[in-house]
C-alpha positions as YAML, in Angstrom:
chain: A
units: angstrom
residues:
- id: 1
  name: UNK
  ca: [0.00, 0.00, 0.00]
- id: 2
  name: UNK
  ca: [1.59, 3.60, -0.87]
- id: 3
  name: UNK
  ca: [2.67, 5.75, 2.41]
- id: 4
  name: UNK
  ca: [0.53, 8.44, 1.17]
- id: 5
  name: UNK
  ca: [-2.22, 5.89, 1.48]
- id: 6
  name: UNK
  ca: [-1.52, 4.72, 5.11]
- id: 7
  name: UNK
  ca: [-1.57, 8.46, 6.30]
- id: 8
  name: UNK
  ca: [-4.97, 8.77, 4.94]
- id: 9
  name: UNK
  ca: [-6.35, 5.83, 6.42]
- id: 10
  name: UNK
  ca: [-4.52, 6.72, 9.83]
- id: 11
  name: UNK
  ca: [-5.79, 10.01, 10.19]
- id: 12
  name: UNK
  ca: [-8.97, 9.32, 9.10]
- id: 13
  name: UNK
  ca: [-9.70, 6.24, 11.93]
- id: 14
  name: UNK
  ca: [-9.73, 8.50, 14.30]
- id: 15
  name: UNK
  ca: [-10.36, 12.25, 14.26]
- id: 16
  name: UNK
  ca: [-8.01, 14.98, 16.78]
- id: 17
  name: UNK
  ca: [-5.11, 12.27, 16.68]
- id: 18
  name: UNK
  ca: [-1.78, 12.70, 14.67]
- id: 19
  name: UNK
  ca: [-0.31, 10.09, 12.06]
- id: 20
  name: UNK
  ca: [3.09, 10.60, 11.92]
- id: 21
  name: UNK
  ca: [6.19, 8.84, 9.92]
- id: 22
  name: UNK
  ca: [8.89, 8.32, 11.64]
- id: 23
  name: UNK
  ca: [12.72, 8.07, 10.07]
- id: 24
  name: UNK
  ca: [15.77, 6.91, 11.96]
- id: 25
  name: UNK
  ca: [19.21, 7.04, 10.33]
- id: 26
  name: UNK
  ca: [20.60, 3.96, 12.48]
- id: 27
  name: UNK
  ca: [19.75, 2.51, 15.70]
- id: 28
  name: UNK
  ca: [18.75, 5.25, 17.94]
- id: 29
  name: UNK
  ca: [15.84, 6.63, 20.20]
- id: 30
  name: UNK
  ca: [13.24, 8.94, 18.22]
- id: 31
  name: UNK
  ca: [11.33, 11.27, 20.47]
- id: 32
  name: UNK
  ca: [7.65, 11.34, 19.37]
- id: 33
  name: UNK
  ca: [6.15, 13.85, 21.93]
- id: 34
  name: UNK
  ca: [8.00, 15.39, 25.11]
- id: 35
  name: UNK
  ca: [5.17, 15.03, 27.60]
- id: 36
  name: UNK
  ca: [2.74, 11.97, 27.72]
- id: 37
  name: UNK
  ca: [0.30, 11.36, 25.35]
- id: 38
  name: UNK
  ca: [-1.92, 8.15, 23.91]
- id: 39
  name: UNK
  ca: [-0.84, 5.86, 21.29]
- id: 40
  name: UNK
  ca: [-3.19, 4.16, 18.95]
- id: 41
  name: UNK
  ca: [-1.25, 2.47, 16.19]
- id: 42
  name: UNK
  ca: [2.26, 2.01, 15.21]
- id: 43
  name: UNK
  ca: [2.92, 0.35, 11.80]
- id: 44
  name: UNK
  ca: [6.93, -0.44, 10.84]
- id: 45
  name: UNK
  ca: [7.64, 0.11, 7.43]
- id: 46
  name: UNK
  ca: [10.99, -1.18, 6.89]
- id: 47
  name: UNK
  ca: [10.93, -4.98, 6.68]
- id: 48
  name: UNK
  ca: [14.33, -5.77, 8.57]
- id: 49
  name: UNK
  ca: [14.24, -3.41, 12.08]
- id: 50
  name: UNK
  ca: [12.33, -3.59, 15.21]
- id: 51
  name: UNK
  ca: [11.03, -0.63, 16.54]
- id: 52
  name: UNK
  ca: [9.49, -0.32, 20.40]
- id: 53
  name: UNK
  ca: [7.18, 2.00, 21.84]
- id: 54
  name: UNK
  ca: [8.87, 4.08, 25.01]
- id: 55
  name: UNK
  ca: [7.17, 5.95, 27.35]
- id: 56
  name: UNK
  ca: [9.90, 7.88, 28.65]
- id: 57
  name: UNK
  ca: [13.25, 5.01, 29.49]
- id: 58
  name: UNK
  ca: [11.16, 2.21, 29.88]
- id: 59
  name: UNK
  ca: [9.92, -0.44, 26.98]
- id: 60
  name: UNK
  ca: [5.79, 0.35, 26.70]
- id: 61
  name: UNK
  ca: [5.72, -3.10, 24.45]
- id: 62
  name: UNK
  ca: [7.64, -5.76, 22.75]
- id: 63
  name: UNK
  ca: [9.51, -4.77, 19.96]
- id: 64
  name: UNK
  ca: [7.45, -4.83, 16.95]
- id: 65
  name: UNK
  ca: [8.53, -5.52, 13.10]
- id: 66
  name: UNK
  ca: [6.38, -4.66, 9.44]
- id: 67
  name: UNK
  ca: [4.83, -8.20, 10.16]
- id: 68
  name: UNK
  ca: [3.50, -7.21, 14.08]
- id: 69
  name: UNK
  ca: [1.29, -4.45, 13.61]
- id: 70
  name: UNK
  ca: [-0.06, -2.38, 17.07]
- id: 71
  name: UNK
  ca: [-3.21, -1.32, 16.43]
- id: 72
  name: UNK
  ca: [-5.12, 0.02, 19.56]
- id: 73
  name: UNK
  ca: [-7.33, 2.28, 18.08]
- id: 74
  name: UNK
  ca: [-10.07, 0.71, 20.38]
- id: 75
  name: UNK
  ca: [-8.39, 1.47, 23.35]
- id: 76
  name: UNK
  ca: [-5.59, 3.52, 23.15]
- id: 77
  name: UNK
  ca: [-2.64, 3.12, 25.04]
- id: 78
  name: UNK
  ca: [-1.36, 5.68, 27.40]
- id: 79
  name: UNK
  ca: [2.02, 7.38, 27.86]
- id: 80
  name: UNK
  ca: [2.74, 9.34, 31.15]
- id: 81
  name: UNK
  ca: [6.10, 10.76, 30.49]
- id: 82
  name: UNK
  ca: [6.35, 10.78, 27.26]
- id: 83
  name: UNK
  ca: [6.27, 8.55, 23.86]
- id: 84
  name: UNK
  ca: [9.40, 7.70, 21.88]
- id: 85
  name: UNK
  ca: [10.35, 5.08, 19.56]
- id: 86
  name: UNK
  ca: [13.44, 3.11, 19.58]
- id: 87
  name: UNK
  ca: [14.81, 1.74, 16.52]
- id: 88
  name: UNK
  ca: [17.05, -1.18, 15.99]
- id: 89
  name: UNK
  ca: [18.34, 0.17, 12.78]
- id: 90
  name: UNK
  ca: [18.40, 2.72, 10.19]
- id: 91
  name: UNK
  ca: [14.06, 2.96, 9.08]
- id: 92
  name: UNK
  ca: [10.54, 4.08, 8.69]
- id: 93
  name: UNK
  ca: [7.74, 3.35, 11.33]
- id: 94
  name: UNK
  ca: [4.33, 5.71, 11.05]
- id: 95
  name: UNK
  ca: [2.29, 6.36, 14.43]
- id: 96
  name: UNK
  ca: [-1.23, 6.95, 15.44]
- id: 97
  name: UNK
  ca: [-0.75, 9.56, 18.47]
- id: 98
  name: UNK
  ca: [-1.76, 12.38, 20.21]
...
């Protein structure tokens, strides 16, 4: 499915949130928001990472790859410090947030 595609369909599921892609150049932490938030989807484009959800330091999930989808858009997930991603390598992931 084209990305321009999957931001439609994200933003569109659920009105007020934000779809968001997400790029990392190589393994590193990817700051989403700064202060807490909820999450309702994450989708990993790039067939060979992992990418887990954060909520501040600590792991809000399992690590997730393009064939684990999180989709919580029935109930949300919330983040009380903050929501990052973390990245095992250089790629894409898009999120549901807000």
């Amino acid at each position: 499915m084209p990305i321009p595609r999957i931001a439609q369909i994200l933003e569109s599921e659920i009105l007020g949130w934000t779809a968001a892609k997400i790029t990392a150049a190589g393994a590193e932490t990817k700051t989403v928001k700064a202060t807490g938030g909820k999450v309702a989807r994450i989708i990993v484009v790039t067939g060979v990472i992992t990418v887990t959800p954060v909520d501040g330091s600590t792991a809000a999930w399992s690590a997730l790859t393009s064939a684990s989808e999180l989709n919580l858009t029935g109930t949300p997930m919330k983040f009380s410090t903050s929501i990052k991603l973390t990245f095992s390598d250089a790629g894409d992931a898009w999120i549901l947030y807000k």
